[in-house]
C-alpha positions in Angstrom: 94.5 108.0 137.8 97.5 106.4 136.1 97.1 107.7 132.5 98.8 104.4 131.1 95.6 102.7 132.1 92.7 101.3 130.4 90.3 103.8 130.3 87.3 101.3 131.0 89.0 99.7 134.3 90.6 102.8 135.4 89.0 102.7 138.9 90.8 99.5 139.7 94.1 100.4 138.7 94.6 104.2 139.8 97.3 103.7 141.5 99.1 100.9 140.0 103.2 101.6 139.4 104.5 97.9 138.9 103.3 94.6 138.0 101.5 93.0 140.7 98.5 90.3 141.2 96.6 93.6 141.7 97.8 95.7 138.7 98.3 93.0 136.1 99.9 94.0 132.7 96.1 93.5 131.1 95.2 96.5 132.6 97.7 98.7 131.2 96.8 101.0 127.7 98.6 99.0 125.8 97.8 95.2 127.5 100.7 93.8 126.8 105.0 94.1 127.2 106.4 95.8 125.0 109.2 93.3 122.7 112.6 93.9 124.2 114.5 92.9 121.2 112.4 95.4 118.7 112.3 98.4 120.5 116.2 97.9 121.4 116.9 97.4 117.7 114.6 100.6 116.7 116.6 102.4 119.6 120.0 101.8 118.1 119.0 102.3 114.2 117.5 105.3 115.1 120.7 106.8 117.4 122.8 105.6 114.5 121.0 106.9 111.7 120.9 110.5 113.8 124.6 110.4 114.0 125.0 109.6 110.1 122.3 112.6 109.7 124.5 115.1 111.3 127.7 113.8 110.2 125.7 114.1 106.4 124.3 117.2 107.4 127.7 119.3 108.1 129.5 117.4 105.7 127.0 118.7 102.6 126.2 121.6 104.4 122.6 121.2 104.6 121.8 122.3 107.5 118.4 122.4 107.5 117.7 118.9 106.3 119.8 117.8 109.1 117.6 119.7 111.3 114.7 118.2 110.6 115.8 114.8 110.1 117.7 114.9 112.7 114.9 115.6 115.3 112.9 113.2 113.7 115.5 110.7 114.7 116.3 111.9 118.0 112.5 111.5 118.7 112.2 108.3 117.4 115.4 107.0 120.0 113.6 108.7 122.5 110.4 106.8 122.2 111.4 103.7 121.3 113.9 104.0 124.6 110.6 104.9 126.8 108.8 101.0 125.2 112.4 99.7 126.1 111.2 100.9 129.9 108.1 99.5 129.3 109.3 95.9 128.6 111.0 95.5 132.1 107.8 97.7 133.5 104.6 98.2 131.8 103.4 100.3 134.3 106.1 102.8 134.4 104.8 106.0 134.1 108.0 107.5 132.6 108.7 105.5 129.9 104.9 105.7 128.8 105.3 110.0 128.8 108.5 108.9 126.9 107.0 106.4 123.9 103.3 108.3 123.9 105.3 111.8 123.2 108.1 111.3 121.1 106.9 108.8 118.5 103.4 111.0 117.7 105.4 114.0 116.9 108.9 112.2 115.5 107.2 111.8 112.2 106.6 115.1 111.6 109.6 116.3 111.7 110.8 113.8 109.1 108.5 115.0 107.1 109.5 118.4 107.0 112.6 117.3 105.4 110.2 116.1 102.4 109.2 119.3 102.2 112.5 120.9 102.0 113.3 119.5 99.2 110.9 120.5 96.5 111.6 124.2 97.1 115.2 123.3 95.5 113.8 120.7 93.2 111.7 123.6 91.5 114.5 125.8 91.8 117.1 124.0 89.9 114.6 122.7 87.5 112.2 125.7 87.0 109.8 127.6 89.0 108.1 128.5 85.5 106.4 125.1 85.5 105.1 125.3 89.3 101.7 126.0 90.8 103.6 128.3 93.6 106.5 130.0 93.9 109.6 127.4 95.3 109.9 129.6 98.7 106.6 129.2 99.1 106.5 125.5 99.3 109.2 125.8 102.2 106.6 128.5 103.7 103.5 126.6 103.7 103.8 123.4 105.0 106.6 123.9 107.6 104.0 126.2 108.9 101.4 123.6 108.3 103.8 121.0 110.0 104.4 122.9 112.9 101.1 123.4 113.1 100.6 119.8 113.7 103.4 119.4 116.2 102.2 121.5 118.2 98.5 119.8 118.3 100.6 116.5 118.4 102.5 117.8 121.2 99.9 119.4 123.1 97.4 116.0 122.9 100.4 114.0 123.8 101.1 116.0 127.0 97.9 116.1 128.0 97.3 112.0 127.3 100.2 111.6 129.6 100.0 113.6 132.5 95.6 113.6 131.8 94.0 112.3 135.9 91.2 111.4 134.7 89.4 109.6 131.7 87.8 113.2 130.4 91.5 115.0 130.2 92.8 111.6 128.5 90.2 111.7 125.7 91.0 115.5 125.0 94.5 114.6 124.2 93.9 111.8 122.2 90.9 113.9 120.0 94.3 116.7 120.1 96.4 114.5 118.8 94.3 112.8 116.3 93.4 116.4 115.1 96.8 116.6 114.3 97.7 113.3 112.7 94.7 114.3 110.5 95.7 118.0 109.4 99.4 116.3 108.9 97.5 113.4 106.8 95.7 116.7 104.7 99.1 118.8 104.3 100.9 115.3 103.1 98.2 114.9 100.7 98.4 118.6 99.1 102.1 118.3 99.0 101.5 115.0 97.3 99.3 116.9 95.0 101.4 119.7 94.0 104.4 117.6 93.4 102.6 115.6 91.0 100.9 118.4 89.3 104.9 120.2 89.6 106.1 116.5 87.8 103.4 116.5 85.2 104.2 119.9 83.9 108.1 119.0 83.8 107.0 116.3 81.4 105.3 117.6 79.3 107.8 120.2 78.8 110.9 117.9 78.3 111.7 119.3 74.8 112.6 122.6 76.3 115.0 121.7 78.8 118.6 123.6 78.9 121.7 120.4 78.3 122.2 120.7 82.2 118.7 120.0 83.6 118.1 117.0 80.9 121.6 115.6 82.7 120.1 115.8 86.0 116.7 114.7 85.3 118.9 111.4 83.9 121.2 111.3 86.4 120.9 107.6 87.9 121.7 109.2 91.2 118.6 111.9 91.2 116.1 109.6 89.8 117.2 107.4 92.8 116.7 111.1 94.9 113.1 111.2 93.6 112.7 107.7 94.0 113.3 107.9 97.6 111.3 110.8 98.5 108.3 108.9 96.5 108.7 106.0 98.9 109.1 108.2 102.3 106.2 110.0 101.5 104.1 106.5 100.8 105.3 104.9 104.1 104.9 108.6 106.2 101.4 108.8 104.6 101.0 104.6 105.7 101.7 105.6 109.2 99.7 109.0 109.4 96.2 106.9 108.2 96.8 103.7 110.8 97.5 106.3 113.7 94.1 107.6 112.9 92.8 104.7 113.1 94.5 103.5 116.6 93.4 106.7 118.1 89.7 106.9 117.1 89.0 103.7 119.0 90.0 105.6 122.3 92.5 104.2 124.6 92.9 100.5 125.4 91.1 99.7 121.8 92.2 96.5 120.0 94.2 98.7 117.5 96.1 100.1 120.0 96.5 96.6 121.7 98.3 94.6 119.2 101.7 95.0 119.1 102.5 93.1 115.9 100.4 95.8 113.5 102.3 98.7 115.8 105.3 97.5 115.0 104.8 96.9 111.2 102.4 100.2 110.5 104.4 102.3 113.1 108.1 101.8 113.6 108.7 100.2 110.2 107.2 102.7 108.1 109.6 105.4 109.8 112.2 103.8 109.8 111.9 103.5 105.7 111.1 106.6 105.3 114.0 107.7 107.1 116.3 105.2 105.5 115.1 106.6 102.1 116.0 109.6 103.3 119.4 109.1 105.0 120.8 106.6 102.4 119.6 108.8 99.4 121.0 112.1 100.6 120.4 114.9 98.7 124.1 116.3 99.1 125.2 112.6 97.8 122.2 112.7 95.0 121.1 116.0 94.2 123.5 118.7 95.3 122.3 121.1 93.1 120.3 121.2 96.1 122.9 123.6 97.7 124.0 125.3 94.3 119.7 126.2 93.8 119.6 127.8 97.7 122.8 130.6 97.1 121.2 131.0 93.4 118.3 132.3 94.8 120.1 134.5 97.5 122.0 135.9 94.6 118.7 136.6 92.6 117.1 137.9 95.8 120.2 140.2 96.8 119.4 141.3 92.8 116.3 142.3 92.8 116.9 144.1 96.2 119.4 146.4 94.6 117.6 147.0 91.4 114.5 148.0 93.7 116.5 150.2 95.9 117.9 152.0 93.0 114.8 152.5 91.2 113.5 154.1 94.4 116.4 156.3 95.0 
Protein backbone atom coordinates (compact mmCIF):
# COMPACT_ATOMS: atom_id res chain seq x y z
CA UNK A 1 0.00 0.00 0.00
CA UNK A 2 0.96 3.67 -0.73
CA UNK A 3 1.51 5.01 2.87
CA UNK A 4 0.39 8.58 1.65
CA UNK A 5 -3.11 7.14 1.41
CA UNK A 6 -6.24 7.28 3.34
CA UNK A 7 -6.19 4.68 5.57
CA UNK A 8 -10.02 3.93 5.17
CA UNK A 9 -9.84 3.60 1.16
CA UNK A 10 -6.47 2.18 0.98
CA UNK A 11 -7.53 -0.88 -1.07
CA UNK A 12 -8.49 1.35 -3.96
CA UNK A 13 -5.58 3.30 -4.15
CA UNK A 14 -2.47 0.88 -3.39
CA UNK A 15 -0.88 1.58 -6.14
CA UNK A 16 -1.63 5.04 -7.00
CA UNK A 17 1.82 7.32 -7.93
CA UNK A 18 0.11 10.39 -9.83
CA UNK A 19 -3.05 11.98 -10.20
CA UNK A 20 -5.39 10.18 -12.28
CA UNK A 21 -9.41 9.62 -12.61
CA UNK A 22 -8.41 6.44 -10.66
CA UNK A 23 -6.18 7.92 -7.96
CA UNK A 24 -7.88 11.28 -7.34
CA UNK A 25 -6.13 13.79 -4.97
CA UNK A 26 -9.21 12.95 -2.29
CA UNK A 27 -7.77 9.83 -1.73
CA UNK A 28 -4.41 11.01 -0.60
CA UNK A 29 -3.59 11.41 3.55
CA UNK A 30 -3.75 14.74 3.28
CA UNK A 31 -6.92 15.23 0.52
CA UNK A 32 -5.87 18.06 -0.81
CA UNK A 33 -2.59 20.03 -2.79
CA UNK A 34 -0.50 21.28 -0.89
CA UNK A 35 -0.34 25.65 -1.48
CA UNK A 36 2.54 26.32 -3.72
CA UNK A 37 3.11 29.82 -2.69
CA UNK A 38 3.25 28.90 1.28
CA UNK A 39 5.39 26.08 1.32
CA UNK A 40 7.84 27.89 -1.22
CA UNK A 41 7.81 30.89 1.08
CA UNK A 42 8.38 28.59 4.39
CA UNK A 43 11.22 26.86 2.09
CA UNK A 44 13.21 30.04 1.52
CA UNK A 45 12.63 31.67 5.23
CA UNK A 46 13.69 28.70 6.60
CA UNK A 47 17.09 28.23 4.13
CA UNK A 48 17.73 31.85 4.91
CA UNK A 49 17.18 31.90 8.49
CA UNK A 50 19.73 28.62 8.66
CA UNK A 51 22.32 30.61 6.88
CA UNK A 52 21.90 33.72 9.30
CA UNK A 53 22.09 30.87 12.17
CA UNK A 54 25.45 29.77 11.15
CA UNK A 55 26.77 32.96 10.09
CA UNK A 56 25.43 34.02 13.96
CA UNK A 57 26.64 30.94 15.26
CA UNK A 58 30.48 31.31 14.32
CA UNK A 59 30.40 34.83 14.45
CA UNK A 60 29.45 34.67 18.54
CA UNK A 61 30.92 31.54 18.84
CA UNK A 62 28.09 29.62 20.05
CA UNK A 63 28.38 26.78 18.59
CA UNK A 64 26.07 24.80 20.17
CA UNK A 65 23.02 27.09 19.72
CA UNK A 66 23.90 27.03 16.11
CA UNK A 67 23.75 23.40 16.26
CA UNK A 68 20.62 23.00 17.31
CA UNK A 69 18.96 25.86 15.64
CA UNK A 70 20.51 25.13 12.86
CA UNK A 71 19.11 21.57 12.37
CA UNK A 72 15.87 22.79 13.35
CA UNK A 73 16.07 24.92 10.21
CA UNK A 74 17.54 22.62 7.92
CA UNK A 75 14.68 20.26 8.78
CA UNK A 76 12.17 22.66 8.47
CA UNK A 77 13.58 23.48 4.45
CA UNK A 78 13.56 19.99 4.13
CA UNK A 79 9.97 19.48 4.77
CA UNK A 80 8.46 22.26 3.56
CA UNK A 81 10.53 21.38 0.15
CA UNK A 82 8.93 17.65 0.18
CA UNK A 83 4.88 19.77 0.45
CA UNK A 84 6.52 21.89 -2.48
CA UNK A 85 6.63 18.17 -4.31
CA UNK A 86 3.47 17.60 -3.23
CA UNK A 87 1.81 20.62 -4.81
CA UNK A 88 2.83 19.53 -8.44
CA UNK A 89 2.12 15.73 -7.13
CA UNK A 90 0.18 14.74 -4.24
CA UNK A 91 0.86 11.36 -4.67
CA UNK A 92 4.51 11.46 -4.68
CA UNK A 93 5.80 9.19 -2.49
CA UNK A 94 9.13 11.20 -1.93
CA UNK A 95 8.14 14.29 -1.08
CA UNK A 96 5.57 12.75 1.44
CA UNK A 97 8.82 10.64 3.33
CA UNK A 98 10.26 14.30 2.96
CA UNK A 99 7.32 16.68 4.67
CA UNK A 100 6.02 13.55 7.16
CA UNK A 101 9.89 13.25 8.56
CA UNK A 102 11.46 16.40 8.69
CA UNK A 103 8.73 18.70 10.04
CA UNK A 104 7.79 16.13 13.23
CA UNK A 105 11.22 16.13 14.43
CA UNK A 106 12.39 19.90 13.16
CA UNK A 107 10.83 21.20 16.24
CA UNK A 108 12.67 19.51 18.49
CA UNK A 109 15.64 20.52 17.73
CA UNK A 110 14.66 24.11 18.07
CA UNK A 111 13.79 23.49 21.18
CA UNK A 112 16.91 22.30 22.43
CA UNK A 113 18.28 25.62 21.84
CA UNK A 114 15.60 26.82 24.63
CA UNK A 115 17.10 24.63 26.70
CA UNK A 116 20.61 25.77 26.13
CA UNK A 117 20.08 28.74 27.30
CA UNK A 118 18.95 28.59 30.93
CA UNK A 119 22.07 26.62 31.92
CA UNK A 120 23.98 30.09 31.17
CA UNK A 121 21.00 32.13 32.32
CA UNK A 122 21.53 30.51 35.87
CA UNK A 123 25.07 30.75 35.54
CA UNK A 124 25.57 34.30 35.07
CA UNK A 125 22.78 35.13 37.37
CA UNK A 126 23.19 32.50 40.14
CA UNK A 127 22.87 28.88 40.55
CA UNK A 128 22.18 29.65 44.45
CA UNK A 129 18.58 30.56 43.52
CA UNK A 130 17.88 27.30 41.22
CA UNK A 131 16.03 24.05 41.83
CA UNK A 132 19.14 22.10 39.95
CA UNK A 133 22.36 22.61 39.24
CA UNK A 134 22.82 24.85 35.63
CA UNK A 135 24.74 21.75 33.97
CA UNK A 136 22.09 19.82 34.83
CA UNK A 137 19.40 21.62 32.96
CA UNK A 138 21.66 21.12 29.74
CA UNK A 139 21.75 17.31 30.96
CA UNK A 140 18.28 16.61 31.34
CA UNK A 141 16.19 17.70 28.72
CA UNK A 142 18.68 17.40 25.74
CA UNK A 143 18.54 13.84 26.93
CA UNK A 144 14.77 14.11 27.24
CA UNK A 145 14.76 15.81 23.75
CA UNK A 146 16.61 13.26 22.12
CA UNK A 147 14.58 11.02 23.55
CA UNK A 148 11.76 12.29 21.60
CA UNK A 149 13.57 12.52 18.28
CA UNK A 150 14.30 9.48 18.31
CA UNK A 151 10.40 8.25 18.97
CA UNK A 152 9.58 11.14 16.45
CA UNK A 153 11.95 9.71 14.07
CA UNK A 154 11.30 6.19 14.45
CA UNK A 155 7.20 6.80 14.10
CA UNK A 156 7.94 8.94 11.11
CA UNK A 157 9.96 6.29 9.31
CA UNK A 158 7.73 3.75 9.92
CA UNK A 159 4.45 6.02 8.80
CA UNK A 160 6.38 6.44 5.60
CA UNK A 161 7.69 3.40 4.42
CA UNK A 162 4.50 1.42 6.79
CA UNK A 163 2.56 -1.36 3.69
CA UNK A 164 -0.05 -1.75 5.36
CA UNK A 165 -2.64 0.15 7.59
CA UNK A 166 -1.38 -1.83 11.01
CA UNK A 167 2.54 -0.58 10.40
CA UNK A 168 1.02 3.01 9.62
CA UNK A 169 -0.91 3.22 12.89
CA UNK A 170 2.31 2.13 14.87
CA UNK A 171 4.12 5.05 13.65
CA UNK A 172 1.71 7.53 14.11
CA UNK A 173 0.96 6.08 18.01
CA UNK A 174 5.30 6.38 17.85
CA UNK A 175 5.26 9.63 16.94
CA UNK A 176 2.46 10.94 18.92
CA UNK A 177 4.28 9.25 22.02
CA UNK A 178 6.88 11.51 21.23
CA UNK A 179 5.16 14.79 20.55
CA UNK A 180 3.64 14.00 24.01
CA UNK A 181 6.84 13.28 26.16
CA UNK A 182 8.22 16.58 24.22
CA UNK A 183 4.80 18.34 25.29
CA UNK A 184 5.82 16.93 29.23
CA UNK A 185 9.66 17.96 29.02
CA UNK A 186 8.43 21.58 27.66
CA UNK A 187 6.11 21.80 30.43
CA UNK A 188 8.83 20.91 33.32
CA UNK A 189 11.25 23.24 31.67
CA UNK A 190 8.45 25.74 31.74
CA UNK A 191 8.15 24.96 35.34
CA UNK A 192 11.58 25.26 36.50
CA UNK A 193 12.24 28.47 34.75
CA UNK A 194 9.35 30.03 36.42
CA UNK A 195 10.13 28.65 39.75
CA UNK A 196 14.22 29.77 38.67
CA UNK A 197 12.43 33.53 37.85
CA UNK A 198 10.40 33.61 40.98
CA UNK A 199 13.33 33.10 43.29
CA UNK A 200 15.46 35.79 41.28
CA UNK A 201 12.72 38.19 42.26
CA UNK A 202 12.37 37.87 45.30
CA UNK A 203 15.93 38.15 45.78
CA UNK A 204 16.47 41.48 43.81
CA UNK A 205 17.90 43.38 46.80
CA UNK A 206 20.89 41.16 46.88
CA UNK A 207 22.06 41.34 43.47
CA UNK A 208 25.96 42.33 42.81
CA UNK A 209 25.94 46.10 40.42
CA UNK A 210 26.60 43.80 37.28
CA UNK A 211 23.71 41.37 37.35
CA UNK A 212 21.04 44.29 38.31
CA UNK A 213 22.65 45.96 34.78
CA UNK A 214 21.89 42.85 32.98
CA UNK A 215 18.66 42.02 34.44
CA UNK A 216 17.81 45.91 33.05
CA UNK A 217 19.50 45.69 30.09
CA UNK A 218 16.70 46.51 27.30
CA UNK A 219 18.56 44.01 25.12
CA UNK A 220 18.24 40.83 27.76
CA UNK A 221 14.76 41.59 28.82
CA UNK A 222 14.16 41.48 24.99
CA UNK A 223 16.40 37.87 25.29
CA UNK A 224 13.92 36.61 27.88
CA UNK A 225 11.15 38.01 26.10
CA UNK A 226 11.93 36.00 23.17
CA UNK A 227 12.52 32.71 24.68
CA UNK A 228 8.98 33.30 26.54
CA UNK A 229 7.30 33.59 23.19
CA UNK A 230 9.25 30.55 21.42
CA UNK A 231 8.48 28.41 24.05
CA UNK A 232 4.51 29.58 23.91
CA UNK A 233 4.39 29.04 20.10
CA UNK A 234 6.76 25.49 20.40
CA UNK A 235 4.31 24.49 23.16
CA UNK A 236 1.10 25.71 20.55
CA UNK A 237 2.44 23.35 17.99
CA UNK A 238 3.38 20.35 20.22
CA UNK A 239 -0.57 20.27 21.72
CA UNK A 240 -2.29 20.67 17.89
CA UNK A 241 0.05 17.85 16.56
CA UNK A 242 -1.43 15.70 19.28
CA UNK A 243 -4.41 16.50 18.29
CA UNK A 244 -3.87 15.86 14.31
CA UNK A 245 -2.37 12.51 15.14
CA UNK A 246 -4.90 11.00 17.52
CA UNK A 247 -7.54 11.17 14.88
CA UNK A 248 -5.41 8.62 12.75
CA UNK A 249 -4.54 9.29 9.22
CA UNK A 250 -6.80 11.01 6.73
CA UNK A 251 -8.80 12.70 9.88
CA UNK A 252 -10.34 16.16 9.32
CA UNK A 253 -7.48 17.64 11.44
CA UNK A 254 -5.05 16.39 9.38
CA UNK A 255 -7.09 17.46 6.25
CA UNK A 256 -7.37 21.05 6.45
CA UNK A 257 -4.64 22.82 5.32
CA UNK A 258 -5.47 26.33 6.56
CA UNK A 259 -5.21 25.22 10.51
CA UNK A 260 -1.78 23.27 9.35
CA UNK A 261 -0.49 26.09 8.09
CA UNK A 262 -1.35 28.52 10.99
CA UNK A 263 -0.79 25.83 14.16
CA UNK A 264 2.21 24.16 12.25
CA UNK A 265 4.48 26.29 10.08
CA UNK A 266 3.72 29.60 11.73
CA UNK A 267 4.30 28.75 15.06
CA UNK A 268 7.97 27.55 14.09
CA UNK A 269 8.67 29.89 12.18
CA UNK A 270 8.10 32.44 15.44
CA UNK A 271 9.67 30.59 17.49
CA UNK A 272 12.60 30.52 15.37
CA UNK A 273 12.45 34.10 14.52
CA UNK A 274 12.41 34.86 18.25
CA UNK A 275 15.24 32.95 18.35
CA UNK A 276 17.36 34.11 15.35
CA UNK A 277 16.51 37.78 15.64
CA UNK A 278 17.11 37.85 19.49
CA UNK A 279 20.44 36.11 19.52
CA UNK A 280 21.90 35.51 22.62
CA UNK A 281 25.52 36.57 21.33
CA UNK A 282 23.67 39.99 20.23
CA UNK A 283 21.51 39.99 23.63
CA UNK A 284 22.96 38.11 26.28
CA UNK A 285 26.60 37.32 25.65
CA UNK A 286 27.41 36.80 29.01
CA UNK A 287 26.19 33.72 27.59
CA UNK A 288 29.69 32.85 26.37
CA UNK A 289 31.55 34.72 29.36
CA UNK A 290 29.15 32.17 32.03
CA UNK A 291 30.34 28.81 29.76
CA UNK A 292 34.54 29.42 30.18
CA UNK A 293 33.58 30.64 33.96
CA UNK A 294 32.45 27.40 34.71
CA UNK A 295 35.39 25.57 32.81
CA UNK A 296 37.58 27.71 34.99
CA UNK A 297 35.71 26.77 38.22
CA UNK A 298 35.53 23.15 37.01
CA UNK A 299 39.36 23.03 36.04
CA UNK A 300 39.47 24.51 40.04
CA UNK A 301 37.94 22.24 41.80
CA UNK A 302 39.80 19.46 39.72
CA UNK A 303 43.15 20.63 41.02
CA UNK A 304 42.10 21.27 44.51
CA UNK A 305 40.69 17.55 44.50
CA UNK A 306 43.74 16.11 42.98
CA UNK A 307 45.92 17.83 45.51
CA UNK A 308 43.95 16.89 48.42
CA UNK A 309 44.22 13.31 47.27
CA UNK A 310 47.90 13.37 46.66
Amino acid sequence: MSSNSTTNSSNNFQNCTAISPECPVEGTVYSYYPNLGANAFFTAIFALLLLIQLFQGFKWKARSYMIALGFGCLGETIGYAGRVIMNDNPWSQVGFNMQICCLIIAPAFVSAGIYLTLKHIVLTIGEEYSRLQARWYTWIFILCDLFSLILQGAGGGIAATANDDDMQKVGNNLMMAGIVFQVFTFLVFGTLSGLYARSVYANRNSFSQSTVALLSSTKFKLFIMSLIVAWITIFTRCVYRIAEMAGGWGNPIMQNEAEFIVLENVMILIATLCLTIFHPGYCFPQMQMADKHAGDRAMAETKVADIESA
